[in-house]
C-alpha positions in Angstrom: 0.0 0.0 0.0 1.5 3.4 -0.9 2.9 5.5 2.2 2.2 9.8 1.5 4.3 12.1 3.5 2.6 15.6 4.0 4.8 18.3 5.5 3.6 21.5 6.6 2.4 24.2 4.9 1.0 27.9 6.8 2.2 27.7 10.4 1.7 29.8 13.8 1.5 29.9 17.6 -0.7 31.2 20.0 -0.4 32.1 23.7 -3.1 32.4 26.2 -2.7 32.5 29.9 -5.0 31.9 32.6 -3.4 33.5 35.7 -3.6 36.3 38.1 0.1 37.4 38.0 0.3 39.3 34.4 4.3 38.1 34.5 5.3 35.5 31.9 7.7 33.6 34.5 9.6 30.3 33.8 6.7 29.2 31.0 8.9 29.1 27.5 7.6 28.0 24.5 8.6 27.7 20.9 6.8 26.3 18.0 9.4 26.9 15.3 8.1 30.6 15.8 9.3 33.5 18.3 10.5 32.4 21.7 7.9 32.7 24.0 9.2 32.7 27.7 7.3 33.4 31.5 7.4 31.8 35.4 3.2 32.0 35.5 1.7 28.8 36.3 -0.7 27.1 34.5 0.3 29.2 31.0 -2.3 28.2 28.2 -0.2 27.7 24.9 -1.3 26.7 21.9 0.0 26.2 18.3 -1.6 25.7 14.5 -0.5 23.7 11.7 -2.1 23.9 8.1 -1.2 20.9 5.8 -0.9 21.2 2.2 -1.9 19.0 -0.3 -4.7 16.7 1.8 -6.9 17.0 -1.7 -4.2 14.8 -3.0 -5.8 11.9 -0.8 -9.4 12.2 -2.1 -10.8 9.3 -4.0 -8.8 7.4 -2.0 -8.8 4.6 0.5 -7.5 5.6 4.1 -6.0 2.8 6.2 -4.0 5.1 8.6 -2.8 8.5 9.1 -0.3 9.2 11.5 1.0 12.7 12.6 5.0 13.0 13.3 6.6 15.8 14.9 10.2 16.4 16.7 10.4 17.2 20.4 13.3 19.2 20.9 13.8 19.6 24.3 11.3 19.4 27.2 11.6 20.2 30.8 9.0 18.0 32.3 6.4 15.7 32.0 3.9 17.7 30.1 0.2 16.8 29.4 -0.6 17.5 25.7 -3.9 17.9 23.9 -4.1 17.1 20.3 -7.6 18.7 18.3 -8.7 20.6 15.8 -10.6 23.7 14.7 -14.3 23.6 14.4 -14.4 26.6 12.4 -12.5 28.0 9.8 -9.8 30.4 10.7 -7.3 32.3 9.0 -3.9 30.7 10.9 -1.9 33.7 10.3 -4.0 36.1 11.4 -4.3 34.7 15.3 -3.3 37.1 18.0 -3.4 36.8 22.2 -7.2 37.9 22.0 -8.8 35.8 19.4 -11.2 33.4 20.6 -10.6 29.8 19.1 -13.8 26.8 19.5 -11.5 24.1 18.6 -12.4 20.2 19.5 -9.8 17.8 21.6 -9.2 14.7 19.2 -6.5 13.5 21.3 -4.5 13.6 25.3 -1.4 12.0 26.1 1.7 12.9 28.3 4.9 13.2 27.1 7.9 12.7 29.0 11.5 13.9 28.8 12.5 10.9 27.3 11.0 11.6 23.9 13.6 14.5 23.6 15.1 13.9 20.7 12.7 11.7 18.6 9.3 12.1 16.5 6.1 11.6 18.5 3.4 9.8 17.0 0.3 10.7 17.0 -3.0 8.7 15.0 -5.0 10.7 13.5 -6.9 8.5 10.7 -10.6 9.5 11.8 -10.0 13.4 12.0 -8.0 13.3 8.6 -10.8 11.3 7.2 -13.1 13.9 8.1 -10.7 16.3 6.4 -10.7 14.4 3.1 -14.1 13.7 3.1 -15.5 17.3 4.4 -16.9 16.0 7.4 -15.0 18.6 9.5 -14.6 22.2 7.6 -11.1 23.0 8.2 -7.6 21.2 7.8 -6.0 23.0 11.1 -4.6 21.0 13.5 -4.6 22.8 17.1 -1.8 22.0 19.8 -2.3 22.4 23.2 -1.0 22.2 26.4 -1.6 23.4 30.1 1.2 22.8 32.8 3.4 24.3 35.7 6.1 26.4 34.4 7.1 23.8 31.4 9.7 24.7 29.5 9.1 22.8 25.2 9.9 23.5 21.9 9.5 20.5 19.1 9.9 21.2 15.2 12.9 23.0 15.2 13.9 26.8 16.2 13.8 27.5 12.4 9.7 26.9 12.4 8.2 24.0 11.1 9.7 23.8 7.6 13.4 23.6 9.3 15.4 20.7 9.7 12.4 18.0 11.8 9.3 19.4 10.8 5.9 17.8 11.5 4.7 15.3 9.2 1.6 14.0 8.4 1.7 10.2 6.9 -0.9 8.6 5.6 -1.2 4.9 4.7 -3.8 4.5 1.6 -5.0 2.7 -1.0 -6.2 3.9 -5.1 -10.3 3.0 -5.3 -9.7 -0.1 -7.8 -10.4 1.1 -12.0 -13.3 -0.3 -13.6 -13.3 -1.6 -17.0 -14.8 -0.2 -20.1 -18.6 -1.2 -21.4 -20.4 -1.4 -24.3 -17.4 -2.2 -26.5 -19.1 -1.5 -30.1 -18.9 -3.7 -32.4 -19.0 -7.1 -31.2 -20.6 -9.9 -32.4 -22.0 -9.1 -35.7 -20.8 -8.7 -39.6 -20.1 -5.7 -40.7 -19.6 -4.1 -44.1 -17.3 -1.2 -44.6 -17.0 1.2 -46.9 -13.9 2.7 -45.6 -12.7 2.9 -41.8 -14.1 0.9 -39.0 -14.8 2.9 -35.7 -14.6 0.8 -32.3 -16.0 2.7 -29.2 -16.2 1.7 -25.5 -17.8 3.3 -22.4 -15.3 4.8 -19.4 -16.7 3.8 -15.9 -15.3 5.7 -13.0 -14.2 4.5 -9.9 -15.3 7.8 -8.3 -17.3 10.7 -8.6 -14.2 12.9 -10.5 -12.5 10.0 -12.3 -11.9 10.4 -15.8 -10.1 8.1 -18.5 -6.8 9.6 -19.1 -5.2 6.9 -21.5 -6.4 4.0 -23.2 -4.3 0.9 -25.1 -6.3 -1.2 -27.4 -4.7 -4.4 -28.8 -6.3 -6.3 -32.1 -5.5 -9.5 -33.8 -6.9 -10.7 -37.4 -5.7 -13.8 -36.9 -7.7 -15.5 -34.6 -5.8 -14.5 -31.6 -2.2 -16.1 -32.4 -0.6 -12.3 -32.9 -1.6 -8.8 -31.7 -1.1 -5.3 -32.2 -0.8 -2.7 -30.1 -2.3 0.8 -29.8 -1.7 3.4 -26.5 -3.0 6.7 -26.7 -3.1 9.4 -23.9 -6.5 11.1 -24.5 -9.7 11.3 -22.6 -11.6 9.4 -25.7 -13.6 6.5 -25.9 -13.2 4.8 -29.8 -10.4 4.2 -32.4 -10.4 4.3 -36.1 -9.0 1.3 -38.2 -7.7 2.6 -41.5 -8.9 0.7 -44.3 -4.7 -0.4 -45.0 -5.1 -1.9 -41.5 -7.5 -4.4 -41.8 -6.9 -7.2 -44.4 -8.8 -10.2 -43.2 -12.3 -9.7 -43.2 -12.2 -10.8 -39.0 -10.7 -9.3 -35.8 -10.5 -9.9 -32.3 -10.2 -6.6 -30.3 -9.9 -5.5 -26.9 -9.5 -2.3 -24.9 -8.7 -1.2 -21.1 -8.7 2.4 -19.5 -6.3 4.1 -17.5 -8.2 6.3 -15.0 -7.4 9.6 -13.0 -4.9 7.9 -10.5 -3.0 6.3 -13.4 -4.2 2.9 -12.5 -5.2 0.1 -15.7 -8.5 -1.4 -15.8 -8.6 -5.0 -17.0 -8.9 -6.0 -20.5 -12.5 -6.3 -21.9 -12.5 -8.3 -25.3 -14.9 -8.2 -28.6 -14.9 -9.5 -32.1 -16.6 -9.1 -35.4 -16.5 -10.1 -38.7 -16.2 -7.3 -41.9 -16.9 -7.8 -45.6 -15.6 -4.7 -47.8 -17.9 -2.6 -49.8 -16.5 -2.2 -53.0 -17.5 0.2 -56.0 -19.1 -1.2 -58.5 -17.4 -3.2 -61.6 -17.4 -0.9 -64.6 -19.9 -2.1 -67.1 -21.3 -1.6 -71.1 -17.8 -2.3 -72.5 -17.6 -1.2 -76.0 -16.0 -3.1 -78.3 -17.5 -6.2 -77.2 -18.9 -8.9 -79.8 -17.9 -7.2 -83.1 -16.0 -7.7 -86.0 -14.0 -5.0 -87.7 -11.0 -3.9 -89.6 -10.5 -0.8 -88.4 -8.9 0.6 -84.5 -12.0 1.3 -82.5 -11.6 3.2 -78.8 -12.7 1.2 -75.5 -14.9 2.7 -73.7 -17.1 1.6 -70.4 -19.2 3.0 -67.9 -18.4 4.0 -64.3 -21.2 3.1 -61.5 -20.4 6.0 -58.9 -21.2 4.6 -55.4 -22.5 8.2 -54.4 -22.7 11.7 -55.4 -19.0 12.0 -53.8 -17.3 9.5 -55.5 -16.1 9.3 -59.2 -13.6 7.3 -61.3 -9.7 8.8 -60.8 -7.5 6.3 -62.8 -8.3 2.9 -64.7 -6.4 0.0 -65.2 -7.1 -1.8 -68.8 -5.4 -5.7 -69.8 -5.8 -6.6 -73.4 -4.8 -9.9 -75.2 -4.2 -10.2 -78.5 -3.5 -14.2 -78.9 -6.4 -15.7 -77.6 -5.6 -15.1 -73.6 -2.0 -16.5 -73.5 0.0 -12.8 -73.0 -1.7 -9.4 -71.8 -0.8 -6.5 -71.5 -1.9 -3.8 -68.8 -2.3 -0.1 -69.4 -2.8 2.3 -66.7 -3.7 6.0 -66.7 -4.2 8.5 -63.8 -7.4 10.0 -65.6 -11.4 10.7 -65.5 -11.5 9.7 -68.8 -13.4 6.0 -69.3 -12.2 6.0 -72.4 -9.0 4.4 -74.1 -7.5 3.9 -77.6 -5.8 0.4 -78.6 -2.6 0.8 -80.3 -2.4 -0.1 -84.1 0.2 -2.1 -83.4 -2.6 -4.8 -82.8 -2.5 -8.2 -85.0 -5.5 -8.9 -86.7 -7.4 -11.7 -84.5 -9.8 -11.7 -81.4 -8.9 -9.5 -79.0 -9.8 -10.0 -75.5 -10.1 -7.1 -72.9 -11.0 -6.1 -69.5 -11.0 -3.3 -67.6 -11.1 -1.5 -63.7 -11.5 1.8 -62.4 -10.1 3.6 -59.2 -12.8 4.8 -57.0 -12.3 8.5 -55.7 -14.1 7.9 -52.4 -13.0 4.3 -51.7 -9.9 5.3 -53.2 -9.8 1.5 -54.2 -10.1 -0.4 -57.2 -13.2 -1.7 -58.7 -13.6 -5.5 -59.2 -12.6 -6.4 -62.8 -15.2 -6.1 -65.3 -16.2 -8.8 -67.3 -14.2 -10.0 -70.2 -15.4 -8.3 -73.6 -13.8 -9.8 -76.9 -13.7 -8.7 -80.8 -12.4 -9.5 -83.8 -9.6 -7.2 -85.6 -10.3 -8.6 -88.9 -7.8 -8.2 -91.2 -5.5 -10.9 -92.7 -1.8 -11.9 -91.6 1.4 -10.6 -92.9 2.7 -12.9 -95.4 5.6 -15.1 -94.7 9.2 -14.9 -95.3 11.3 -17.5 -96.2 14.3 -17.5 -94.2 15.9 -20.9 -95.2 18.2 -21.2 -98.5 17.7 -22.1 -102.3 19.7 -25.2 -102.8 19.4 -27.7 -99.9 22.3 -30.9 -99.9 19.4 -33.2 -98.5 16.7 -34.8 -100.0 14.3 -33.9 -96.8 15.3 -29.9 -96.6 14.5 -28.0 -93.4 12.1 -25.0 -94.9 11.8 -21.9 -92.3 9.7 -18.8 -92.1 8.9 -15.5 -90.2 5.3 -14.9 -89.7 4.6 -12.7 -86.3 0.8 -13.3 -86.7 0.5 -17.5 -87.6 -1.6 -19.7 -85.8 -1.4 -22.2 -88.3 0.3 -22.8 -91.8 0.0 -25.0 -95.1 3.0 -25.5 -97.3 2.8 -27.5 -100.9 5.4 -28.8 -102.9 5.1 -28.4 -106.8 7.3 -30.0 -109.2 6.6 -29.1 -113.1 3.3 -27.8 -112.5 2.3 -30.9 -110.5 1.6 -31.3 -106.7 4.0 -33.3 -105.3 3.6 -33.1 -100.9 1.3 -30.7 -99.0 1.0 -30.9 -95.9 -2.7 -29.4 -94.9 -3.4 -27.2 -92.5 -1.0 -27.9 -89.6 -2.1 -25.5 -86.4 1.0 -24.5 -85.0 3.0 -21.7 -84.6 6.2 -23.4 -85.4 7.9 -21.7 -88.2 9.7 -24.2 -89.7 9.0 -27.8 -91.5 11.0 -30.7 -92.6 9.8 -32.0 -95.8 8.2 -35.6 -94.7 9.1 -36.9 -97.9 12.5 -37.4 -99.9 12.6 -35.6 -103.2 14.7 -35.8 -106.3 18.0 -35.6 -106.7 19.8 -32.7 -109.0 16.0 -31.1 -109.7 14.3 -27.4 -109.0 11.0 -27.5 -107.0 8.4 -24.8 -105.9 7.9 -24.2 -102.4 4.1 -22.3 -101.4 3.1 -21.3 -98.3 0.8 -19.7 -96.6 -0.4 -18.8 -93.1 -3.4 -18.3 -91.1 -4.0 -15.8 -88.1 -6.5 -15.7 -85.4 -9.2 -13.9 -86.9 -9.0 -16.5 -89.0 -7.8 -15.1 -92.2 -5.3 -16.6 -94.4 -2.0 -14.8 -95.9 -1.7 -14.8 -99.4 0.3 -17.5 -101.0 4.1 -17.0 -101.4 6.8 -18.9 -103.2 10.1 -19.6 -103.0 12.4 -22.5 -105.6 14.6 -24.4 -104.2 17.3 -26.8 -105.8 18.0 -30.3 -104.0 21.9 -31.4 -104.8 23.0 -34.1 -102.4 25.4 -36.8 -102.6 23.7 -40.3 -103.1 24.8 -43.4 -101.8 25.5 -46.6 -104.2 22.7 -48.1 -105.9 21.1 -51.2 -104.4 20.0 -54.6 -106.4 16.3 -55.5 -105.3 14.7 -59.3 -106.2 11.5 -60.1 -106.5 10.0 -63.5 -106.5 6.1 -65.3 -106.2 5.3 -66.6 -102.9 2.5 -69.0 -104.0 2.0 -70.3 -100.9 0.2 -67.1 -98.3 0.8 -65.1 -102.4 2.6 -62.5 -102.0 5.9 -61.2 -102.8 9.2 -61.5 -101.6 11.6 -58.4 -101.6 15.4 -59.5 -101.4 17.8 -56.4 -100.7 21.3 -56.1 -101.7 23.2 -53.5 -100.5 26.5 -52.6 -102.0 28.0 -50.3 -99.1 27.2 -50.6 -95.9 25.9 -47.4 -93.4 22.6 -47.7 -94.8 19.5 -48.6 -94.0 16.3 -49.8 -96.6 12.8 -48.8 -97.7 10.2 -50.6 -100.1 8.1 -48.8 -102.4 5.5 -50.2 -104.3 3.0 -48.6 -107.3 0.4 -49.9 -109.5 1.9 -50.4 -112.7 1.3 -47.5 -114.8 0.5 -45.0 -112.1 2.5 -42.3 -110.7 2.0 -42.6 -107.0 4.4 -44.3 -105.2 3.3 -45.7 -101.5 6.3 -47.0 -98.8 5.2 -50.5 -97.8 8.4 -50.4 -95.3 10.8 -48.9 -93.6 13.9 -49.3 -91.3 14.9 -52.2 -93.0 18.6 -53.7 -91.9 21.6 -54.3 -94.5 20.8 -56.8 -97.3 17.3 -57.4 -95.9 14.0 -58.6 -97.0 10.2 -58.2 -97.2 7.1 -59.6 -98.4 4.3 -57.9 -99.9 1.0 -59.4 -99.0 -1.1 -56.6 -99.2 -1.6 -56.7 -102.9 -4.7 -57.4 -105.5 -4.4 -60.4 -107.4 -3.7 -60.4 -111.1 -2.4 -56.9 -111.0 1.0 -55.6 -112.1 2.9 -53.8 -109.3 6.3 -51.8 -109.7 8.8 -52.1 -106.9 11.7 -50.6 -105.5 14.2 -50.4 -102.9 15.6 -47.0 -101.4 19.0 -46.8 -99.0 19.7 -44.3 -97.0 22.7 -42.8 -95.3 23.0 -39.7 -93.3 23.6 -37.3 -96.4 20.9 -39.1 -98.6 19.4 -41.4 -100.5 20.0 -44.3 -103.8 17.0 -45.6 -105.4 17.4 -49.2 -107.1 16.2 -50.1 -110.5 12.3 -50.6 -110.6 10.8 -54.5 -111.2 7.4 -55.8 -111.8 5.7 -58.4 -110.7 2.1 -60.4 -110.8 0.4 -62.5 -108.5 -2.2 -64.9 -109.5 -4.6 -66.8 -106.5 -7.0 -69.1 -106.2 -9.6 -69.8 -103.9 -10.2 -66.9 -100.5 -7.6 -66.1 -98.0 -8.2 -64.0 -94.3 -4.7 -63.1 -93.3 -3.3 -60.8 -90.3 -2.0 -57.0 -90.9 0.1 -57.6 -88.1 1.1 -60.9 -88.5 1.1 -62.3 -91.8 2.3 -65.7 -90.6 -1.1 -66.1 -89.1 -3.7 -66.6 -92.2 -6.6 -69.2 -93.4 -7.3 -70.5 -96.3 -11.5 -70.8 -97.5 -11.2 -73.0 -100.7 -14.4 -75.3 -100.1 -18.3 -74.6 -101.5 -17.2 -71.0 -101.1 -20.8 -68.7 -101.3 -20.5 -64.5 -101.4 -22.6 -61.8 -101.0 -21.6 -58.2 -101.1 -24.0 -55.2 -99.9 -23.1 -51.5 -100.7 -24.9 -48.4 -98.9 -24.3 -44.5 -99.9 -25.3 -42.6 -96.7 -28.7 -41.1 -97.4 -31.5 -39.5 -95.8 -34.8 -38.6 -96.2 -35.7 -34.7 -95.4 -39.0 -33.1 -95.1 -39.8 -29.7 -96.2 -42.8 -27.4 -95.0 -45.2 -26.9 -98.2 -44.1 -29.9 -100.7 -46.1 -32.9 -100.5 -43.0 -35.3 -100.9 -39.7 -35.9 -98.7 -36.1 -34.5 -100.6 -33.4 -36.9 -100.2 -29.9 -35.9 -99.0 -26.7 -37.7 -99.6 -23.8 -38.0 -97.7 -20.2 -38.2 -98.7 -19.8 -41.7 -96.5 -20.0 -45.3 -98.1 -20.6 -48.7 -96.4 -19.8 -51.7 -97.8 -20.0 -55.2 -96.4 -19.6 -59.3 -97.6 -21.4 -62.4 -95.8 -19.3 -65.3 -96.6 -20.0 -69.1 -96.5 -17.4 -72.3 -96.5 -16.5 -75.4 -95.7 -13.6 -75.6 -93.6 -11.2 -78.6 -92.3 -10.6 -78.7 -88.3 -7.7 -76.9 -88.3 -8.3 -74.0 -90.8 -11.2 -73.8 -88.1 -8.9 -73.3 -85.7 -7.1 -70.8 -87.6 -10.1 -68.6 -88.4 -11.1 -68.7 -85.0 -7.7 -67.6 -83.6 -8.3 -64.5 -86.4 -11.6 -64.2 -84.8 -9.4 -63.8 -81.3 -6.6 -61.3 -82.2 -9.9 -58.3 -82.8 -8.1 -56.8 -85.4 -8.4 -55.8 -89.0 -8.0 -58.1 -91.3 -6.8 -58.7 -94.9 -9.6 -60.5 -97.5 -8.4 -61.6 -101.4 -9.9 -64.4 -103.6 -9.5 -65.3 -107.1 -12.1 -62.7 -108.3 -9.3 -60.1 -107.4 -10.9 -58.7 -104.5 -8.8 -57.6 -102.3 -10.4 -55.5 -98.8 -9.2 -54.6 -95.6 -12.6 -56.4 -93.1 -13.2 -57.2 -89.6 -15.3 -60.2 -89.0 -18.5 -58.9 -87.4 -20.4 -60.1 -85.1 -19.8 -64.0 -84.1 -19.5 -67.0 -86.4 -21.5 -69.5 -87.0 -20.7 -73.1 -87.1 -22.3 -76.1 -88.7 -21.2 -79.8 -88.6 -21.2 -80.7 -92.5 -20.5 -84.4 -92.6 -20.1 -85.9 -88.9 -17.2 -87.2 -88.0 -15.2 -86.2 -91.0 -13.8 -83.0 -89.4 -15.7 -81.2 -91.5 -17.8 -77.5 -90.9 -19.5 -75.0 -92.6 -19.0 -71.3 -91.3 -20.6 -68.4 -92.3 -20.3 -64.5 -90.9 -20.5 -61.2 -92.3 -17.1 -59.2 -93.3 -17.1 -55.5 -92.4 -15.2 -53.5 -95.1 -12.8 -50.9 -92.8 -10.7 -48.2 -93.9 -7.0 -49.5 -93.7 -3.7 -47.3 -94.1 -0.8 -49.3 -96.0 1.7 -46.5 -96.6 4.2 -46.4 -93.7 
């Protein structure tokens, strides 16, 4: 508990005597003011003391007040009354005559031996009284009545010299009380800007006041705070909108009263959602197709009469969302101009605006897209003339390609194209080999976004490589599975083999294989009977190619054959009571027209085409075709009508017993014709 220490303030002494000799005598006196000095027994003397500063223990909790002052010297026992005034006096104006109604709060006697040393005297009631007004005055009246006494206490220089009285008082603050009505708490909020939190002060007393306040809030869930002390008799706090990033925060306050004590902490929470302008909307260009620049524009949704747009922020794209780029203005304007730098193709754009009241961005808009519709630039070649390869690399610049075609034209005749190919790449290796020591046309063209094509350019181009020794090819009838078979002979070695085949007396050459080892072979099963082919054998090394002299050869067959296109060593042959049907469709449909009587047909591009088959097999050719059945693959189907179709058996077959016990069965299903690639 705190300890105070009052010393004294205004001071005096006053004499009185009750006697019939008018003399003074032995009776000296001194209360740190004149000398006083007489031999009259019975001398009345009595002293004043005025403390300063008793306001300082209002509002507070008195456990004991004690009053200290020095006895200096002292002649005799002496009998000492201890009061106070009941009236208020002024101390300094008190002279032999005045007439004092005072009241006697304490007696004791004080003997000799207390010379030298503080006498105590408890005075908690009477200062009590002071504090609390009970008793009108703060003077504090010595007296004392005795036979020619000789005392002085609080020191010859008066009683702010060396010893002077003291009044100490043992007290304790009036406890703060924490803040109420914290505001808000509990509840969502949404803000446009700042968030206010306010609290109520409670005093402890009548004439406490909040002096400081420190306010500590956490946005995330209470695992970190922040601190915030102000000195200032006011009740609420402002959160800046930069503060407050979560969208929830724990907060709570305590108050620092008149006597400088804390209150506790009081705690509250709430949850915030921001207001936000509006996005800008009616973007213009948006669902359009030109050829010209046009100017975005939008509208801005002002939140009130205050607020208005101060700056924008604007993303375009101009390949389809991949790349943007922003654009940002400090401006009122809701208005910008795309660059013509733009490449022809959809543009995709977006914009925000900067609120002058939030002073915050808007939400994006949505996206608005249109179409800059003009074509490409055309490509530039940007490989060479003469290439030293038979498959040249041809590269290109084209800023604006999504896609390209390329065609290859030898005296007027199409050679390669490739189709459209969408890629950006600029550059193509020529996926097939071409001629040795002749001049070809190169035309390309490329497509942008929009999509528009380029025009067509061309470039000639002279292909001069060094070839590699000629192979020997032979050809000989396999009568067996008819087919084929290619022997290689390779002169040199570093090279590896390919088969072409043709149609006799056609142009078109198709590779039947590839990757084929030094002096290897192949057979050719996927041939028509009784038709003339042309085949020949190309090596190649890593500089080019040598193609070997071209041979023809026939194949005649008799009776059916189902063989594997993956495995040609797996095959049956149908040779008994063989019975065919074939059934052809051209897509078609029927389409009725409002106002004619009679359905239009329409005919499609697509052709089916389809054989049920009938034979009598042996066991083991039974076996075969079933195992065919098993591999659910397509197959390859030739008889000695020349037919010759790529099929997959559908359905299931069906199986009857022809002669029993002969091993005998007749088999029927139907034979799907599929499309089939052979070029490799």
């Amino acid at each position: 508990m705190p300890i105070m220490q009052i010393t004294t303030g205004e001071n005096n002494h006053y004499d009185r005597r009750y006697t019939y000799d008018s003399a003074y005598g032995a009776l000296q006196v001194q209360i740190g003011g004149a000398y006083q000095s007489g031999g009259v027994k019975n001398a009345v003397f009595r002293g004043f003391i005025r403390f300063n500063g008793l306001t300082q223990l209002q509002n507070k909790v008195i456990n004991r007040a004690t009053l200290k002052f020095h006895l200096d010297y002292l002649t005799e026992l002496l009998t000492l009354r201890i009061g106070h005034v009941t009236s208020n006096i002024n101390i300094m104006s008190i002279n032999s005559s005045s007439g004092i109604s005072w009241s006697i709060y304490d007696t004791r006697n004080i003997a000799t031996s207390n010379v030298g040393q503080y006498v105590n005297v408890v005075l908690t009631g009477l200062i009590k009284d002071f504090v609390n007004g009970v008793t009108p005055t703060d003077i504090i009246i010595f007296h004392h009545l005795d036979n020619y006494t000789y005392m002085g206490f609080g020191g010859v220089g008066g009683f702010s010299s060396a010893n002077p009285p003291i009044l100490e008082v043992d007290f304790d603050y009036i406890q703060p009380v924490s803040p109420t009505n914290l505001v808000p708490n509990n509840i969502a909020l949404q803000r446009e800007k700042e968030i206010k939190v306010q609290w109520e002060f409670r005093p402890a007393f009548a004439e406490d006041t909040q002096t400081a306040f420190e306010l500590e809030y956490s946005q995330d869930g209470g695992e970190s705070w922040t601190k915030v002390t102000e000195v200032t008799p006011r009740t609420d706090y402002t959160f800046s909108y930069a503060s407050l990033t979560t969208g929830s925060l724990r907060w709570r306050v305590r108050t620092r009263n008149s006597d400088n004590l804390w209150s506790s902490w009081v705690n509250a929470q709430f949850t915030w959602t921001q207001i936000l302008p509006t996005r800008p909307q009616n973007l213009n260009p948006d669902g359009i197709q030109t050829n010209i620049f046009p100017t975005a524009t939008w509208a801005y949704n002002s939140y009130n009469e205050d607020d208005g747009p101060t700056a924008f922020e604007l993303e375009y794209s101009n390949d389809g969302g991949i790349t943007y780029t922003t654009v940002f203005q400090v401006t009122s304007n809701m208005s910008y101009a795309f660059p013509i730098s733009l490449r022809g193709g959809l543009i995709k754009w977006r914009v925000r605006a900067k609120s002058s009241y939030f002073n915050l961005f808007t939400p994006w808009s949505e996206y608005a897209l249109w179409t800059y519709t003009i074509p490409p630039q055309n490509p530039i070649f940007t490989s060479g003339t003469t290439f030293p390869t038979p498959a040249p690399l041809i590269t290109w610049s084209s800023p604006d390609q999504v896609s390209f075609e390329l065609e290859i034209i030898k005296n007027s005749q199409l050679v390669f194209k490739t189709g459209e190919r969408n890629t950006q790449h600029r550059n193509y290796k020529i996926e097939t080999f071409l001629e040795n020591y002749e001049t070809y046309t190169i035309r390309l063209r490329v497509k942008n976004a929009v999509p528009l094509w380029s025009e067509w350019v061309e470039q000639q181009i002279y292909i001069d490589f060094v070839q590699t020794d000629q192979p020997n090819i032979i050809a000989t009838e396999d009568t067996t599975k008819f087919g084929i078979r290619i022997k290689i002979i390779n002169p040199v070695s570093g090279v590896t083999n390919e088969v072409w085949r043709r149609k006799t007396g056609t142009t078109a050459w198709v590779r039947i294989a590839k990757n084929i080892p030094l002096n290897g072979s192949h057979n050719d099963y996927m041939i028509a009977p009784d038709v003339f082919y042309d085949y020949r054998v190309r090596s190649i090394d890593e500089v080019g190619y040598s193609d070997s002299d071209t041979v023809s050869r026939r194949m005649s067959m008799v009776d059916s054959q189902l063989m594997s296109t993956t495995n040609t060593s797996k095959y049956v042959t149908l040779t008994w009571n063989p019975s065919k049907s074939e059934k052809k469709n051209i897509q078609q449909k029927l389409v009725r027209y409002a106002g004619r009587n009679h359905p239009c047909m329409v005919w499609g591009d697509e052709k089916d085409y389809s054989m049920n088959v009938r034979f009598t097999i042996k066991e083991e050719d039974l076996l075969a075709l079933d195992e065919l059945h098993q591999m659910k693959e397509t197959l390859l189907y030739r008889d000695s009508r020349g037919r010759k179709q790529y099929v997959t058996i559908l359905g299931g077959i069906n199986i009857e017993d022809e002669i029993p016990h002969m091993d005998l069965y007749v088999v029927s299903f139907n034979l799907q014709v599929v499309n089939y690639e052979e070029a490799v």
